[in-house]
PALUMLUM-393227 format. One record per residue (C-alpha): residue in three letters; x, y, z. Coordinates in steps of 0.001 Angstrom, whole numbers. Example, Ala and Ser with C-alpha at 12.3 -4.5 7.8 and 13.67 -1.06 7.14 Angstrom:
2
residu=Ala, X=12300, Y=-4500, Z=7800
residu=Ser, X=13670, Y=-1060, Z=7140
This chain:
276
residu=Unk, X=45582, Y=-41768, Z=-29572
residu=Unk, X=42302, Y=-42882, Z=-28506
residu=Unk, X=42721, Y=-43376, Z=-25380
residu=Unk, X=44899, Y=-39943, Z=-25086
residu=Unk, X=41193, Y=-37997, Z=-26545
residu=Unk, X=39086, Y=-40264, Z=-24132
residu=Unk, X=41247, Y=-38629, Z=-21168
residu=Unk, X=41193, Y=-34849, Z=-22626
residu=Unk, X=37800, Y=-35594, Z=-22642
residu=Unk, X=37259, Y=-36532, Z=-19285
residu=Unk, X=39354, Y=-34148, Z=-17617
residu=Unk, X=37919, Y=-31113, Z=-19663
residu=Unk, X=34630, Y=-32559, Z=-18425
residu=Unk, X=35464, Y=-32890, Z=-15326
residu=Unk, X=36925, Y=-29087, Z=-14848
residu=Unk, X=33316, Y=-27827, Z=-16252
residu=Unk, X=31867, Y=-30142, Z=-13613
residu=Unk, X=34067, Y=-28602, Z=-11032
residu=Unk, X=33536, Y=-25113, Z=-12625
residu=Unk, X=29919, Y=-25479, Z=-12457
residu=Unk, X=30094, Y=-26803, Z=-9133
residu=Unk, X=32324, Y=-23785, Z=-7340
residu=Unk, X=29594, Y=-21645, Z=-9480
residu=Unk, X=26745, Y=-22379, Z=-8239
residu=Unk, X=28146, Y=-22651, Z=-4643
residu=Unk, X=29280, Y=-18844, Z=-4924
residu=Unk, X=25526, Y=-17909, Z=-6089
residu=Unk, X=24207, Y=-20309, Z=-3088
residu=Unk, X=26652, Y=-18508, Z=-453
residu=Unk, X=25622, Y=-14829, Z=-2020
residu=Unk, X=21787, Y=-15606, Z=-2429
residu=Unk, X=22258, Y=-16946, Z=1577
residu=Unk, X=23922, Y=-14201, Z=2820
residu=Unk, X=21259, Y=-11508, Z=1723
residu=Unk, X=18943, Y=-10714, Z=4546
residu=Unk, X=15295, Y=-12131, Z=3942
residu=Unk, X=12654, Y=-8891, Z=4901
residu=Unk, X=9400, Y=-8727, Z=4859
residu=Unk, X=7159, Y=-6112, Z=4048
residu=Unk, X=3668, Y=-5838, Z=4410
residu=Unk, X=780, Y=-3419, Z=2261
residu=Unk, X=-3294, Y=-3769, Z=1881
residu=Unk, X=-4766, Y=-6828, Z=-873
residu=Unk, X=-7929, Y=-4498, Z=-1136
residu=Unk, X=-6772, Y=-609, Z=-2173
residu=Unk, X=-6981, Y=-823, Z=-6101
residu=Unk, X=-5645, Y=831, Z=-7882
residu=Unk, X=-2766, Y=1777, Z=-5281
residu=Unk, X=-2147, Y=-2297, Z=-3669
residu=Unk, X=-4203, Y=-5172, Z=-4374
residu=Unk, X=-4367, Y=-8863, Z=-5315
residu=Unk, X=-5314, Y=-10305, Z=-8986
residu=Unk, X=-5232, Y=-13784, Z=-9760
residu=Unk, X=-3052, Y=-14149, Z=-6529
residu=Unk, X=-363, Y=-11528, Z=-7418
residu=Unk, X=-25, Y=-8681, Z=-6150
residu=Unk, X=-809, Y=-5367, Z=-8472
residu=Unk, X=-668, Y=-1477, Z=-8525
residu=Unk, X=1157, Y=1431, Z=-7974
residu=Unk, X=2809, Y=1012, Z=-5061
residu=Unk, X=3655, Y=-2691, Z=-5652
residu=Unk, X=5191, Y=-1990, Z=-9209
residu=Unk, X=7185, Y=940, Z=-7458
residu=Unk, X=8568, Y=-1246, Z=-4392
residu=Unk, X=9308, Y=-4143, Z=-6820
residu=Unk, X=11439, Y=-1885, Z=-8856
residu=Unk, X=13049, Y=-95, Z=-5279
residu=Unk, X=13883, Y=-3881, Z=-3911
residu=Unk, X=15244, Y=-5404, Z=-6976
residu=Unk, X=18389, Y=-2632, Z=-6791
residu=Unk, X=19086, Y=-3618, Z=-3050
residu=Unk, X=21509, Y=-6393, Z=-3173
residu=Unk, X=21870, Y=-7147, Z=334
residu=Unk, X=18529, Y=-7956, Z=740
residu=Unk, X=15754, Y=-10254, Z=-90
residu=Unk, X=12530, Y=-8487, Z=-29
residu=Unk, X=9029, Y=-10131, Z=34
residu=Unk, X=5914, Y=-8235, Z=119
residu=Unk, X=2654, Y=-9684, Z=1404
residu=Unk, X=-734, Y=-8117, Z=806
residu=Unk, X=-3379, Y=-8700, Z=3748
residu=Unk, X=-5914, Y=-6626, Z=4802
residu=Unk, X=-5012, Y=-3004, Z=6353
residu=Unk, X=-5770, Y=-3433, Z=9798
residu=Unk, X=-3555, Y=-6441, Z=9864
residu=Unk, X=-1076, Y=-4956, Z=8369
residu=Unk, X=-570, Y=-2528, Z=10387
residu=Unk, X=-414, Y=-4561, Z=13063
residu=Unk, X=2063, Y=-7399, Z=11688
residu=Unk, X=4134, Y=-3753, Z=12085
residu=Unk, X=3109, Y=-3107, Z=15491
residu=Unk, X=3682, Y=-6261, Z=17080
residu=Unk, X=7342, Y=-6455, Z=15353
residu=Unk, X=6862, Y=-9227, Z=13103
residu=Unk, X=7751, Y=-7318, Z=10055
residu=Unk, X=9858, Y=-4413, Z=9437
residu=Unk, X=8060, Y=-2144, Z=7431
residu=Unk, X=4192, Y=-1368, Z=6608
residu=Unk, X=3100, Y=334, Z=3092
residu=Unk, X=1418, Y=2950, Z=2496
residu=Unk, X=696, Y=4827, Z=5804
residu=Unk, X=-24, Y=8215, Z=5781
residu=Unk, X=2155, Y=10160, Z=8634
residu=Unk, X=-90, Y=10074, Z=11939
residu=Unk, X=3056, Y=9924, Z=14355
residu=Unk, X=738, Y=10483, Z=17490
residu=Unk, X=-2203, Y=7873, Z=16244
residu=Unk, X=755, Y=5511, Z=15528
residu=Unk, X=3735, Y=5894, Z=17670
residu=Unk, X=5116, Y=2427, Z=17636
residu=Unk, X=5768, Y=3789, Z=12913
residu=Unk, X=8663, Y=6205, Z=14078
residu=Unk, X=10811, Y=5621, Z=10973
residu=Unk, X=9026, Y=6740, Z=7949
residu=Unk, X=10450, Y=6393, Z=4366
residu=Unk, X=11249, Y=8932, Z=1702
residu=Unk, X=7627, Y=10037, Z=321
residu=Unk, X=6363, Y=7995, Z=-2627
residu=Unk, X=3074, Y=8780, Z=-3759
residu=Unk, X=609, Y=11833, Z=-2942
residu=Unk, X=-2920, Y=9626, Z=-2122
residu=Unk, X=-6032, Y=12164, Z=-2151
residu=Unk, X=-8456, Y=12068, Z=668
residu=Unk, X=-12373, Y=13057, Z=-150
residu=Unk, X=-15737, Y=12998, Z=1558
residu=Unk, X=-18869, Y=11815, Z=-796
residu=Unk, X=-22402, Y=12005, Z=-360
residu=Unk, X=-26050, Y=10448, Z=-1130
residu=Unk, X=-26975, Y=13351, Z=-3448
residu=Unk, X=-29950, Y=14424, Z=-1227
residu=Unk, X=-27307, Y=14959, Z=1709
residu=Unk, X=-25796, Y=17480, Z=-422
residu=Unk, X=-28487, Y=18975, Z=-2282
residu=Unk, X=-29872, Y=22073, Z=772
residu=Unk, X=-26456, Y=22563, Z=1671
residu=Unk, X=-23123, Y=23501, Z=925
residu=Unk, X=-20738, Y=21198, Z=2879
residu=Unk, X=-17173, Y=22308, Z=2371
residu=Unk, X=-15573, Y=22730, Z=5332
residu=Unk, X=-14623, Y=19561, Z=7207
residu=Unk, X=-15425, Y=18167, Z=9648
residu=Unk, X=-17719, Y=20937, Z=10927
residu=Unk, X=-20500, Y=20790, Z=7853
residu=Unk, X=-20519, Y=16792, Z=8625
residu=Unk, X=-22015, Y=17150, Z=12395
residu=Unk, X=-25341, Y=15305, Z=12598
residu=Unk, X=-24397, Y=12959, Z=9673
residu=Unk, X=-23198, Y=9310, Z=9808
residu=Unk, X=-19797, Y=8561, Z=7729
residu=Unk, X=-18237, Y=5590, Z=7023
residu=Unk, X=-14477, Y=4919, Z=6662
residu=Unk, X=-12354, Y=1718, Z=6491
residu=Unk, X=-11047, Y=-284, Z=9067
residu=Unk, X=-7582, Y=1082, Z=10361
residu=Unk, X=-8063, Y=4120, Z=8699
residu=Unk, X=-7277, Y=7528, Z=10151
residu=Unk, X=-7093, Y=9356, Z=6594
residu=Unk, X=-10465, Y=11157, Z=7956
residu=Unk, X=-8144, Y=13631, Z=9926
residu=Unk, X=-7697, Y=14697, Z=14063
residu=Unk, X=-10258, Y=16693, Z=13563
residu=Unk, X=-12932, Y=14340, Z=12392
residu=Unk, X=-11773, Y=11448, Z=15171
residu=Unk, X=-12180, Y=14229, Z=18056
residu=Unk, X=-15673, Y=14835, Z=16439
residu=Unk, X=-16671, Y=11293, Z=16718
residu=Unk, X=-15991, Y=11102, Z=20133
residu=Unk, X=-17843, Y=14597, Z=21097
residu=Unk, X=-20557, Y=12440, Z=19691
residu=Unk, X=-21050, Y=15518, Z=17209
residu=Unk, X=-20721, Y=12636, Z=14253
residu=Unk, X=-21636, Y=8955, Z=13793
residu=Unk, X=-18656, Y=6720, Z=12267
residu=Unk, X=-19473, Y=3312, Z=10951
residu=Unk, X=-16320, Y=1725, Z=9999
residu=Unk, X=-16230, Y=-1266, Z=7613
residu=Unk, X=-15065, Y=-2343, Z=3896
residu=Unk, X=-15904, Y=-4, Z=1399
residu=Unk, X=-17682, Y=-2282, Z=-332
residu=Unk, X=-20391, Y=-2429, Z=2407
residu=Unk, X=-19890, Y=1133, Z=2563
residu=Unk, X=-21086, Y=1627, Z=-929
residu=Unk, X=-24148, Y=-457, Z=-300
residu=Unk, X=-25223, Y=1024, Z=2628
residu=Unk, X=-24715, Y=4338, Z=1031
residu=Unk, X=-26807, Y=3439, Z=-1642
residu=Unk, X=-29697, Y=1589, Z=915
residu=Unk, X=-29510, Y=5317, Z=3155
residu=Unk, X=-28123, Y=3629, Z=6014
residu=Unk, X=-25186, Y=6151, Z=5664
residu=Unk, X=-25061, Y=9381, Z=4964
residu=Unk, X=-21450, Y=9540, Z=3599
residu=Unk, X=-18149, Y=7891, Z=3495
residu=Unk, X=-14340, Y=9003, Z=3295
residu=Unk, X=-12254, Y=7430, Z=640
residu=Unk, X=-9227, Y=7991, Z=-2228
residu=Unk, X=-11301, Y=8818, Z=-5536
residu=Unk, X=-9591, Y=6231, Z=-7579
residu=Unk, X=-10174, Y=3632, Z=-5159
residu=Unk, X=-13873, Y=4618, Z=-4879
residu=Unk, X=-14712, Y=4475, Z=-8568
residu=Unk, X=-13076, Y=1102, Z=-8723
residu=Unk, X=-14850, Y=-207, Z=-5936
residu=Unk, X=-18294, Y=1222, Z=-7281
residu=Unk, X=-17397, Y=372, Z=-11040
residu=Unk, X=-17323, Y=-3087, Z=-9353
residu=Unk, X=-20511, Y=-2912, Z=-7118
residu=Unk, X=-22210, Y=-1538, Z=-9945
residu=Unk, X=-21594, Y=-4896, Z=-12246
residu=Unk, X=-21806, Y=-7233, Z=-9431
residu=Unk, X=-25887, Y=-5499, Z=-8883
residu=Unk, X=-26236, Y=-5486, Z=-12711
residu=Unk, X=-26744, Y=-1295, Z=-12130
residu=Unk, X=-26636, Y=367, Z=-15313
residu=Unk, X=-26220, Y=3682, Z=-13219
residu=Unk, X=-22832, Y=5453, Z=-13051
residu=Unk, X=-21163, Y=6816, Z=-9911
residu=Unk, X=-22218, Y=10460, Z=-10268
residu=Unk, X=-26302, Y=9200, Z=-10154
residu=Unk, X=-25895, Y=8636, Z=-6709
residu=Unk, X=-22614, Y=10126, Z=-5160
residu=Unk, X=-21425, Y=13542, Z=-5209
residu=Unk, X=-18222, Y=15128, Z=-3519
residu=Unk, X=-18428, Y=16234, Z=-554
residu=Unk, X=-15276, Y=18049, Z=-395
residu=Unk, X=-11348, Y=17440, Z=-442
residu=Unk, X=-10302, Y=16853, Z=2883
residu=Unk, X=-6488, Y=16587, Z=2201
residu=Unk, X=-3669, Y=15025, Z=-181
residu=Unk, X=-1337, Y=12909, Z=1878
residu=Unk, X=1580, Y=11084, Z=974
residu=Unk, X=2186, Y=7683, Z=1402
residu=Unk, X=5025, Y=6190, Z=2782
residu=Unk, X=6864, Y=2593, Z=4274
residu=Unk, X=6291, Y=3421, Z=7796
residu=Unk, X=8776, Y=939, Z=9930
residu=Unk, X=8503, Y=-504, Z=13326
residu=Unk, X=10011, Y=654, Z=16213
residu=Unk, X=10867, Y=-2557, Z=18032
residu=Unk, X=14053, Y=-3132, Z=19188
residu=Unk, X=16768, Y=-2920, Z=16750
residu=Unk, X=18440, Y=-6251, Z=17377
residu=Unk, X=15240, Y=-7761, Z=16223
residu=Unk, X=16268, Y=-5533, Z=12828
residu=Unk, X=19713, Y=-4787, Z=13290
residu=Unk, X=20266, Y=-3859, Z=9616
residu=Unk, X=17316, Y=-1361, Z=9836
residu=Unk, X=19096, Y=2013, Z=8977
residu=Unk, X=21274, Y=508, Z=6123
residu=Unk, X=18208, Y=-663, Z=4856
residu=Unk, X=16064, Y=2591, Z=4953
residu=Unk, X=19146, Y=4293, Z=3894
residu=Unk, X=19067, Y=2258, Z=712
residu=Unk, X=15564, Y=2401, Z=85
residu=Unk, X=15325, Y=6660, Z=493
residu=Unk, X=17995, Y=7038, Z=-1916
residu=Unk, X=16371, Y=4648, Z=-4556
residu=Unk, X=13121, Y=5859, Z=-4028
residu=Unk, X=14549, Y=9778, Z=-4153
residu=Unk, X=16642, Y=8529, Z=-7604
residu=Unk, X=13167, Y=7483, Z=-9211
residu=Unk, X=11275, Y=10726, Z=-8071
residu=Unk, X=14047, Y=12537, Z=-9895
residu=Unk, X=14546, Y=10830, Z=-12848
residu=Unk, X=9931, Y=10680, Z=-13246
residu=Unk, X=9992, Y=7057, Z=-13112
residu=Unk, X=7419, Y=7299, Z=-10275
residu=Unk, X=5013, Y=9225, Z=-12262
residu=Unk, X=5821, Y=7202, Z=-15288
residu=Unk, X=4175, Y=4317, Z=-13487
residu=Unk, X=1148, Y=5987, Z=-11796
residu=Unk, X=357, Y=7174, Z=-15909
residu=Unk, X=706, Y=3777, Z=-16949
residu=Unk, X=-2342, Y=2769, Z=-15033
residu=Unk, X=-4590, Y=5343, Z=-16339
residu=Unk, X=-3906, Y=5022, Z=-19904
């Protein structure tokens, strides 16, 4: 009888063996089969895309976590560097997508594909207080001639209009981090720079402890004026498509995940998490 138990007990172990076995196999073989994509997005544009602690945070990242976690043919990795390089990771065809480029199809040909829209960014132009303080500058770029801005590197969110300015030589353009923007702002160097509100108070909020300032934003800057509200989008490279051959089932995917949280406010529901 003993012996009989000893064998039921070995052969029921060995079928969970073999069970377990076959199982994880099947999730080896379907984990290996998805396609591994990367996408890249800025580590320094808080609150939208940034790095804390070495993970990557905001809007965008919580949205595109939620979008790539429903796509089960793919694995999808994002990497936060800085913008310029992330745009051209895009360029140069070593990823497949690029977040959160505004749509400048002529500045950037080689983004033809652009996503379903995700989030409306705001564009603004602010000023040393003194800049602003004779004279009404509302419309852009025209008010801004004689005046040095600053925008980041990679950038274009300043408009056509500004850009063909620059080069009439009817405007001075620094570009650099915002953070040196802020401080050379503050030191006169500039007269004003071009940036998201939300990311500027951040930044400044930041500057402002890292100086020991006691000052708040609105004791030295002042709006300018809106320039425009863009939305943001995964813009994806145009390189050949065998390099990407699943390209268009992938955007396909992505639109119509993207389009089912627009719908249903999940979106929205995570841009108001951030501000509460």
């Amino acid at each position: 009888m003993q012996n009989i138990l000893s064998r039921l007990t070995s052969s029921t172990f060995s079928l969970l063996s073999l069970i377990c076995f076959l199982w994880m196999f099947v999730f080896a073989s379907s984990a290996s089969s998805k396609e591994s994509v990367i996408i890249a997005g800025p580590a320094d544009y808080p609150p939208y895309s940034y790095m804390e602690k070495n993970e990557p945070k905001g809007f965008y990242i919580q949205i595109l976590k939620e979008v790539f976690a429903q796509l089960e043919d793919y694995d999808v990795q994002i990497e936060l560097v800085p913008w310029k390089r992330a745009l051209e990771y895009v360029e140069t065809g070593h990823y497949l997508a690029v977040f959160p480029p505004y749509k400048w199809p002529e500045q950037r040909p080689w983004i033809k594909y652009y996503s379903e829209p995700i989030l409306i960014e705001r564009v603004a132009v602010y000023c040393r207080k003194e800049v602003l303080k004779d004279q009404i500058r509302r419309s852009w770029p025209q008010d801004y001639f004689g005046l040095t801005v600053g925008t980041d590197l990679g950038n274009l969110s300043a408009g056509v209009a500004f850009f063909k300015a620059v080069e009439a030589g009817k405007i001075s353009l620094l570009e650099m981090k915002l953070e040196k923007s802020i401080s050379r702002v503050l030191l006169g160097e500039i007269s004003c720079f071009v940036q998201d509100p939300r990311v500027l108070n951040i930044y400044f909020d930041r500057y402002a402890k890292q100086k020991s300032l006691e000052n708040s934003f609105s004791d030295f800057l002042s709006l300018g004026t809106i320039i425009s509200n863009n939305w943001g989008y995964l813009g994806y490279s145009d390189l050949d498509e065998k390099r990407f051959p699943f390209k268009w089932d992938f955007i396909k995917k992505v639109d119509a995940i993207i389009q089912k949280m627009k719908n249903r406010g999940r979106i929205k529901e995570i841009v108001e998490s951030y501000q509460d």
